[in-house]
C-alpha positions in Angstrom: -9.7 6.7 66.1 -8.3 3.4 66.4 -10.7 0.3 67.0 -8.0 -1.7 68.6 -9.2 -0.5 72.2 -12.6 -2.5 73.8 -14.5 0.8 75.3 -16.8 1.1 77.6 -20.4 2.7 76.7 -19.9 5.8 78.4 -16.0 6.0 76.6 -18.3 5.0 73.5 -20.8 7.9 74.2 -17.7 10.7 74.6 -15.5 9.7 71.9 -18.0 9.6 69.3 -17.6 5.9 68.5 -20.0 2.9 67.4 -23.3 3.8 68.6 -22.6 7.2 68.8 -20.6 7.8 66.0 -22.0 11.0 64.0 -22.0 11.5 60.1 -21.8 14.6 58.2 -21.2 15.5 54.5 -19.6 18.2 52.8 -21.4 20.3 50.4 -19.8 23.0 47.8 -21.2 25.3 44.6 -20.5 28.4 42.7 -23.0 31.3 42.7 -24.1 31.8 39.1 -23.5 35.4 38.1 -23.4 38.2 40.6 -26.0 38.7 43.4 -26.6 41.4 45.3 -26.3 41.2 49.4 -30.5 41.0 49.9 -30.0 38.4 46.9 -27.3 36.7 49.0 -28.8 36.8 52.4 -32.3 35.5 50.6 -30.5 32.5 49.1 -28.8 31.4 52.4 -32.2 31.4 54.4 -34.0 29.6 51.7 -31.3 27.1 51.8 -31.0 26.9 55.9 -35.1 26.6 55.9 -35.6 24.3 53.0 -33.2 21.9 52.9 -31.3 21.9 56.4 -33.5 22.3 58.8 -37.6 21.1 57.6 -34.6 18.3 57.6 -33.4 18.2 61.2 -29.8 18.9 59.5 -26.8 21.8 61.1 -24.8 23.8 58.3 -21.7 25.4 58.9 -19.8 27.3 56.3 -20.3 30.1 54.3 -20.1 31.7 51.0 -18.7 34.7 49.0 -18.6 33.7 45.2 -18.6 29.8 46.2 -21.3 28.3 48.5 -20.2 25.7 51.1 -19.8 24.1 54.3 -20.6 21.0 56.5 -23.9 19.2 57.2 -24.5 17.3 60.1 -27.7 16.6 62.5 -28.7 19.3 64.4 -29.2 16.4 67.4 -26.9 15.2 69.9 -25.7 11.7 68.4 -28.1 12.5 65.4 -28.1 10.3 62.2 -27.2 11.9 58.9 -27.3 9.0 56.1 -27.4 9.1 52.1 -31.2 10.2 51.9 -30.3 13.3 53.8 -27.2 14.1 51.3 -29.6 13.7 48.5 -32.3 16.0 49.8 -29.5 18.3 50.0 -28.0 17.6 46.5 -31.5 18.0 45.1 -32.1 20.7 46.3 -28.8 22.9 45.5 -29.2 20.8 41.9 -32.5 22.7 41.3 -31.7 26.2 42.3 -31.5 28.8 39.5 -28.4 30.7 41.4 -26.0 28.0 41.9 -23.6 25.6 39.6 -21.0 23.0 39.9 -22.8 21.7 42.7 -21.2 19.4 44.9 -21.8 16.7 47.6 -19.3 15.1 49.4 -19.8 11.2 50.8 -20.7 10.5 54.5 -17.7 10.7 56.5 -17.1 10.5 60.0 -18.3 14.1 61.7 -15.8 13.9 64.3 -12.7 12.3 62.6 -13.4 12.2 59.5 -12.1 15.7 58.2 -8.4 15.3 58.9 
């Protein structure tokens, strides 16, 4: 989105821009060994409970043999910043069932992807 336009607050508001501008993060690791689907289905609660929302954080993704997906605030014109990619990173770090963990930089939520 190109800052060369002066907008107005509520222009700011829908289009995502200065005040309202929304980070997110990308997060991605490999499942260590094979897991059964209770295995699997334990992991992603844990992981949705623990680390993305007792932190106020949205995931969307998936996995299959790789773990990963986007985290954003789970508030309207929430803030994400670095210590909520490092509560993440730490805690994908520590578990037993996952490798080659990564954790993408803050980027723009809503223009940042393309």
């Amino acid at each position: 989105m190109t800052a060369s336009r002066r907008y107005n607050k509520r222009q700011l508001k829908k289009k995502h821009l200065g005040e309202f501008q929304e980070f997110g993060f990308l997060v991605e690791a490999q499942l260590v060994g094979t897991l059964t689907l209770a295995e699997h289905n334990a992991l992603i609660h844990q992981f949705l409970e623990e680390a993305i929302e007792a932190n106020g954080l949205a995931f969307g993704g998936g996995y299959s043999d790789d773990f990963g997906g986007i985290v954003v605030s789970n508030k309207p014109y929430g803030k994400v910043d670095e210590s909520h990619r490092a509560l993440v990173q730490d805690w994908l770090s520590k578990h037993s069932k996952l490798t080659n963990v990564k954790v993408g930089e803050l980027r723009d939520a809503w223009y940042g992807w393309g």
